[in-house]
C-alpha positions as CSV (number, residue, x, y, z in Angstrom):
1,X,-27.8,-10.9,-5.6
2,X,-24.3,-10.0,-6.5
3,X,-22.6,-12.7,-8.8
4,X,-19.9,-13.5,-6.1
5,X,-22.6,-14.2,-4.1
6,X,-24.6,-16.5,-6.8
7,X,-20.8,-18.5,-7.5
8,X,-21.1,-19.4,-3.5
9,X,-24.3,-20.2,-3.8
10,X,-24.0,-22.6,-6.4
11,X,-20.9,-23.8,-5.1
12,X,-22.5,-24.9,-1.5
13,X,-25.2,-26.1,-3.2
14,X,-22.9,-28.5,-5.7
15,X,-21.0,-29.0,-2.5
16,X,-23.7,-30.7,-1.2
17,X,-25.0,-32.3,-3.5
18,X,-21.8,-34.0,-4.2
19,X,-21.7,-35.2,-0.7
20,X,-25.2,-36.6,-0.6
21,X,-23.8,-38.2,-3.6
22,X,-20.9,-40.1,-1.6
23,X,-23.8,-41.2,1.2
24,X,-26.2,-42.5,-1.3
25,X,-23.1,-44.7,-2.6
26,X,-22.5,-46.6,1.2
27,X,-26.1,-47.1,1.8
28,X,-26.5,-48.2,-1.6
29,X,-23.7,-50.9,-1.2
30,X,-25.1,-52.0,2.3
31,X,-28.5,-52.1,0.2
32,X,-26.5,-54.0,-2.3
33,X,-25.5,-57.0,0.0
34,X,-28.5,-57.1,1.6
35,X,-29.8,-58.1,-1.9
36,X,-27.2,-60.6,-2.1
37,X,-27.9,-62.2,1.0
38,X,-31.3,-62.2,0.7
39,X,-31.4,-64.6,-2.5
40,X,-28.8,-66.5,-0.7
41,X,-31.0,-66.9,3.0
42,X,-34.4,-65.8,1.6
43,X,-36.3,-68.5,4.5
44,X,-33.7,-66.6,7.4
45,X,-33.9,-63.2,6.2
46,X,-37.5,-63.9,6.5
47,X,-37.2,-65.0,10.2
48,X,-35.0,-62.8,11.5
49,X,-37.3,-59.6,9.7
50,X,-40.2,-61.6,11.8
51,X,-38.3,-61.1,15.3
52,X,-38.4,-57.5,14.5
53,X,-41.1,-54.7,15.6
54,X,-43.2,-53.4,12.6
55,X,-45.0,-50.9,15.4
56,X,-41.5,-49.4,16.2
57,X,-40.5,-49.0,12.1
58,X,-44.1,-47.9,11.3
59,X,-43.8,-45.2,14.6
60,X,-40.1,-44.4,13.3
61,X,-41.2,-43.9,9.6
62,X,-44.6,-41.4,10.6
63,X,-41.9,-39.4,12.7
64,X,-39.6,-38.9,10.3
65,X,-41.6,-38.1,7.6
66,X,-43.5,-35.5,9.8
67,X,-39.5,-34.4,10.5
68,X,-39.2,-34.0,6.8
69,X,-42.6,-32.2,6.6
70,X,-41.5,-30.0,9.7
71,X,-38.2,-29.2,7.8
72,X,-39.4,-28.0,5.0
73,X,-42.1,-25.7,6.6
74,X,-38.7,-24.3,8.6
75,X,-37.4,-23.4,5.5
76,X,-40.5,-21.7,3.7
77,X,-41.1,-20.0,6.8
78,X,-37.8,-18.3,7.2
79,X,-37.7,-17.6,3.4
80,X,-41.0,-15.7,3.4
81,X,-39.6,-13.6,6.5
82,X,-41.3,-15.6,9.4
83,X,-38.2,-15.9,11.9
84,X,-40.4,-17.6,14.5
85,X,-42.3,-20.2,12.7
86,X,-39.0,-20.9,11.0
87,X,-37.5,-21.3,15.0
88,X,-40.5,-23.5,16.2
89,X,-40.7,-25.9,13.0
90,X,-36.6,-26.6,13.2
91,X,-37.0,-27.2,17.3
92,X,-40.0,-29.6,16.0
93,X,-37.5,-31.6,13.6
94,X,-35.2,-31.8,16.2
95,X,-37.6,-33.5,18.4
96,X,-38.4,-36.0,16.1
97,X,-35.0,-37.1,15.9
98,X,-35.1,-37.1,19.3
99,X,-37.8,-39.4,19.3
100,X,-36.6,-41.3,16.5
101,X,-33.3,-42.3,18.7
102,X,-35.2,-43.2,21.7
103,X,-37.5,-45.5,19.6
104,X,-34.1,-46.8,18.3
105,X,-32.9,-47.5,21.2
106,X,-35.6,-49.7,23.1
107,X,-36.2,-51.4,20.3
108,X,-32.2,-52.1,20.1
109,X,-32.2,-52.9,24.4
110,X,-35.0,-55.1,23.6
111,X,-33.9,-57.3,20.9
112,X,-30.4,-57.6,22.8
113,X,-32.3,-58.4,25.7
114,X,-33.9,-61.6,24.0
115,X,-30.6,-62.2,22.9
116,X,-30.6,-61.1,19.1
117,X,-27.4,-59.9,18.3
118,X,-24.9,-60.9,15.9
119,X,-22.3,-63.6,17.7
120,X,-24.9,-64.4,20.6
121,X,-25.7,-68.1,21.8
122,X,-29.4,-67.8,20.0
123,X,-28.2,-66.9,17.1
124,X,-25.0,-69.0,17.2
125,X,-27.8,-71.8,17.5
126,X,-29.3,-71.1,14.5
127,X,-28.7,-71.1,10.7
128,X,-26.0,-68.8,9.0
129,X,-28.7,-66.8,7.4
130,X,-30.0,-65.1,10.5
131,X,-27.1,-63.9,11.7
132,X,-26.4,-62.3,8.5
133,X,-29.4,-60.7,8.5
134,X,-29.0,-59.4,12.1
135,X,-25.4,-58.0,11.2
136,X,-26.3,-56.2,8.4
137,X,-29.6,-54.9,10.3
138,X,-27.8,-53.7,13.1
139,X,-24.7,-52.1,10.7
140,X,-27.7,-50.6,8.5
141,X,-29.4,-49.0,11.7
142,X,-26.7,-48.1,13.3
143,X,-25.2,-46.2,10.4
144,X,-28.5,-44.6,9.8
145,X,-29.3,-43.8,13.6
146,X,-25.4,-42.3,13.4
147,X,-26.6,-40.0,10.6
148,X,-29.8,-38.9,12.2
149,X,-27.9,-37.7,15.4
150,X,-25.6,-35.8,12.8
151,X,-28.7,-34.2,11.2
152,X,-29.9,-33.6,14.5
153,X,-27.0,-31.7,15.2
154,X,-26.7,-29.7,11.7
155,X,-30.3,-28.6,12.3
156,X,-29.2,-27.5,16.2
157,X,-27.0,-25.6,15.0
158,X,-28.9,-24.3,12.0
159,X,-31.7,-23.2,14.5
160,X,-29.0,-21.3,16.7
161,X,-28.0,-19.5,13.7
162,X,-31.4,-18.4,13.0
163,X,-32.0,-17.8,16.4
164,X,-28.4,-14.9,15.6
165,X,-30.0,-13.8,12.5
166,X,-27.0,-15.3,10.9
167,X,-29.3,-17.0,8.7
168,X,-31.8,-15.5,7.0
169,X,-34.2,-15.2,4.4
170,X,-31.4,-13.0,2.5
171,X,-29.1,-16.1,3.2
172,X,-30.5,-19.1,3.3
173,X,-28.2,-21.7,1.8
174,X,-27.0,-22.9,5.1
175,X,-30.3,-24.2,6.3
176,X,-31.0,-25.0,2.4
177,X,-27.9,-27.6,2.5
178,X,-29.1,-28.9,6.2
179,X,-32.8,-29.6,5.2
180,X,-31.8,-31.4,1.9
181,X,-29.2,-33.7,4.5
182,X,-32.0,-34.7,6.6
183,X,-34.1,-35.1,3.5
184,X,-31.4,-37.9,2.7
185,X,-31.5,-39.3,6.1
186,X,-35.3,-39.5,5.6
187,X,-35.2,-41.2,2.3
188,X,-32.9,-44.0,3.8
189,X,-35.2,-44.6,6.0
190,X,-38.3,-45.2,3.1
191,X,-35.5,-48.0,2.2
192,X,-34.4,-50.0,5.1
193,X,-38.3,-49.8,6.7
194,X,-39.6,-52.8,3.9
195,X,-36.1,-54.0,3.7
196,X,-35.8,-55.3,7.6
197,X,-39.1,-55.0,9.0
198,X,-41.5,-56.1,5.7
199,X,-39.4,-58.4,4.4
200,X,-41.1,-61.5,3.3
């Protein structure tokens, strides 16, 4: 490896970890006034986590640890020459996403079909509390779900690239950065699971 080519290296890789950085910092405020809230409304927060499906976040949290399983195979594989594998493993964490997101999404239709949402006449009806807690559960899902379409986009193209031989095991750092980025999406997700959908 040249030394121009170890500086870029290290450079992408502070790069991104730098920019995980700046994510960990929003989540960690929306983690922040959850906390707040939640000493303020413990008996809503309570409540509101009850309406909420633990089958759906327990489902949700399996698929996207296999995702980050799947990942991290993709990248072993391609490092130790295995173009294929690598191919098949990166198509896999994209389906999770894919699965993720539509397990997102009926559990968001049905709780705004009983008519849990922030501003709406049920929750209007009730204490403060609960629709705090809905607010900051759908900003905190939404934000996250927003993310896990971007992963599932980095990764697309990550996989096309592979696919070109434009990454390889020779030059890895692309994939590297992408895998560590869904990593971070994953991690979230090991947060706002017992946050929303354990919460006591």
């Amino acid at each position: 490896m040249s030394a121009e080519h170890h500086q870029d290296y290290l450079g992408a890789k502070f790069g991104m970890w730098l920019f995980l950085f700046t994510e960990l910092l929003l989540f960690g405020g929306l983690f922040l006034l959850y906390a707040v809230y939640l000493g303020r409304y413990p008996r809503e927060f309570a409540s509101g986590g009850h309406e909420l499906s633990v089958v759906f976040g327990t489902v949700n949290t399996v698929v996207l640890l296999t995702s980050s399983l799947l990942v991290a195979l993709a990248l072993s594989a391609l490092q130790l020459g295995r173009r294929l594998a690598a191919l098949w493993l990166l198509a896999g964490t994209i389906g999770c996403a894919a699965i993720f997101l539509l397990i997102k999404y009926v559990e968001w239709s049905a709780k705004i079909g009983h008519d849990l949402y922030p501003g709406s006449t049920r929750i209007k009806a009730g204490p403060p509390g609960e629709n705090i807690f809905f607010s900051l559960y759908y900003l905190t899902t939404g934000l996250h779900a927003l993310h896990v379409t971007i992963g599932a986009v980095l990764l697309g193209w990550a996989l096309w690239q592979v696919r070109r031989g434009r990454i390889h095991a020779g030059d890895s750092i692309a994939l590297e950065n992408s895998a560590l980025y869904w990593h971070l999406v994953d991690l979230i997700w090991i947060f706002v699971f017992p946050l929303y959908y354990l919460v006591l």
